[in-house]
MIPA-709044 format. One record per residue (C-alpha): residue number from 1; y, z, x. Coordinates in Angstrom, 2 decimals. Each point is the difference from the previous one (the first is absolute). Layout:
N
> NUM, Y, Z, X
...
END
This chain:
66
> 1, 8.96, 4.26, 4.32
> 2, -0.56, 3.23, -2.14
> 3, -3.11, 0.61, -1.11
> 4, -0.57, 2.21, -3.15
> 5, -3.30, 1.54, -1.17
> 6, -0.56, -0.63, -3.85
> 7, -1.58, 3.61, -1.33
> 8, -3.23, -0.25, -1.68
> 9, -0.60, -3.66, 0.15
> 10, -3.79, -0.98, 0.43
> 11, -0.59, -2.94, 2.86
> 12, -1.64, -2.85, -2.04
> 13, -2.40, -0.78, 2.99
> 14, -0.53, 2.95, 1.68
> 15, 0.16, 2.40, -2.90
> 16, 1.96, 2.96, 1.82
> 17, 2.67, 1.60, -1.41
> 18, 3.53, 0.92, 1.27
> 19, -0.37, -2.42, 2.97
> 20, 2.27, -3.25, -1.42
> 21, 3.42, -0.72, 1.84
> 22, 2.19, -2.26, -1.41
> 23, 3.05, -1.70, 2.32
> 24, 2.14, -3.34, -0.06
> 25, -0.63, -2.59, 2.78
> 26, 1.49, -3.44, -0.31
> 27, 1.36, 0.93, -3.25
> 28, -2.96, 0.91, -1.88
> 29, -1.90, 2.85, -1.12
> 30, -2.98, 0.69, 1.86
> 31, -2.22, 2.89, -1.22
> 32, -2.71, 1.25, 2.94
> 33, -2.90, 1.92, 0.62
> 34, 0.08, 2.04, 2.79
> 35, -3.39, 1.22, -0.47
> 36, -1.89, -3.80, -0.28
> 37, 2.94, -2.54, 0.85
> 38, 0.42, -1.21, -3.83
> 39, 3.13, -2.14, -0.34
> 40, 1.36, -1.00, -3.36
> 41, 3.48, -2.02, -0.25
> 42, 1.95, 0.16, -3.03
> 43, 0.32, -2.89, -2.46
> 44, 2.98, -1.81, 0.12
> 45, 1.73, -0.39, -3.91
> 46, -0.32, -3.64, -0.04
> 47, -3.59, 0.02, 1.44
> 48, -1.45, 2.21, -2.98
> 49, -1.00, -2.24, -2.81
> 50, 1.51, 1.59, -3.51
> 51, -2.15, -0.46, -2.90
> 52, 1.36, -2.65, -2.79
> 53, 0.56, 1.60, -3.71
> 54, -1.97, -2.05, -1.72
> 55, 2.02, -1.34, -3.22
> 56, -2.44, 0.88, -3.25
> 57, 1.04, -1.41, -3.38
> 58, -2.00, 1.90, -2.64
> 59, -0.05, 0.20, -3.84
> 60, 0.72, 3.06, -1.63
> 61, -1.03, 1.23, -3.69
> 62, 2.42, 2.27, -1.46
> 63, -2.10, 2.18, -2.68
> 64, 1.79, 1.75, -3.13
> 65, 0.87, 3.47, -0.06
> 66, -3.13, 1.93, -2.46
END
Protein backbone atom coordinates (compact mmCIF):
# COMPACT_ATOMS: atom_id res chain seq x y z
CA UNK A 1 0.00 0.00 0.00
CA UNK A 2 1.63 3.39 -1.03
CA UNK A 3 0.70 6.15 0.64
CA UNK A 4 1.03 9.66 -1.00
CA UNK A 5 0.80 13.06 0.76
CA UNK A 6 -1.58 15.50 -1.23
CA UNK A 7 0.41 19.15 -0.98
CA UNK A 8 -1.54 21.88 0.46
CA UNK A 9 -4.76 20.16 1.14
CA UNK A 10 -6.59 21.46 4.37
CA UNK A 11 -8.05 18.38 6.75
CA UNK A 12 -11.85 19.08 6.82
CA UNK A 13 -11.98 18.07 10.59
CA UNK A 14 -8.93 18.85 11.97
CA UNK A 15 -8.09 21.90 9.93
CA UNK A 16 -4.19 21.22 9.46
CA UNK A 17 -2.60 21.51 6.45
CA UNK A 18 -0.16 19.24 4.50
CA UNK A 19 -1.05 16.25 6.75
CA UNK A 20 -3.69 14.18 4.21
CA UNK A 21 -2.43 10.73 2.76
CA UNK A 22 -4.27 9.22 0.25
CA UNK A 23 -3.74 5.14 -0.58
CA UNK A 24 -5.92 2.22 -2.14
CA UNK A 25 -7.12 -0.60 0.20
CA UNK A 26 -9.69 -3.04 -1.04
CA UNK A 27 -9.87 -1.22 -4.18
CA UNK A 28 -10.84 2.11 -3.12
CA UNK A 29 -9.51 5.40 -2.46
CA UNK A 30 -9.07 6.21 1.00
CA UNK A 31 -7.85 9.76 1.83
CA UNK A 32 -6.38 10.03 5.75
CA UNK A 33 -5.40 12.26 8.32
CA UNK A 34 -2.45 11.50 9.96
CA UNK A 35 -2.69 14.32 12.24
CA UNK A 36 -6.62 13.53 13.65
CA UNK A 37 -7.48 10.00 12.00
CA UNK A 38 -10.01 11.59 9.29
CA UNK A 39 -10.99 8.94 6.73
CA UNK A 40 -12.85 9.82 3.59
CA UNK A 41 -13.57 6.98 0.81
CA UNK A 42 -14.12 7.95 -2.62
CA UNK A 43 -17.52 7.81 -4.33
CA UNK A 44 -18.06 5.12 -6.49
CA UNK A 45 -19.53 6.47 -10.30
CA UNK A 46 -22.73 4.74 -9.94
CA UNK A 47 -23.22 5.80 -6.26
CA UNK A 48 -23.09 9.69 -7.11
CA UNK A 49 -26.51 10.86 -8.04
CA UNK A 50 -26.19 13.13 -11.49
CA UNK A 51 -28.51 15.93 -11.65
CA UNK A 52 -31.52 15.57 -14.38
CA UNK A 53 -31.58 18.49 -17.22
CA UNK A 54 -34.67 19.59 -16.72
CA UNK A 55 -36.56 19.83 -20.28
CA UNK A 56 -37.99 23.74 -20.49
CA UNK A 57 -40.31 24.58 -23.39
CA UNK A 58 -40.46 28.39 -23.59
CA UNK A 59 -41.96 31.00 -25.98
CA UNK A 60 -39.85 33.27 -27.68
CA UNK A 61 -40.72 36.87 -29.27
CA UNK A 62 -38.66 37.68 -32.14
CA UNK A 63 -38.63 41.71 -32.29
CA UNK A 64 -37.93 43.67 -35.72
CA UNK A 65 -34.75 45.08 -36.55
CA UNK A 66 -35.15 49.41 -35.76
Amino acid sequence: MARRFIAGVVCPECKQMDKIVTYQQDGEDVAECIACGYLSHRPKPEDIVQPQEEDVTGVVKILPNK
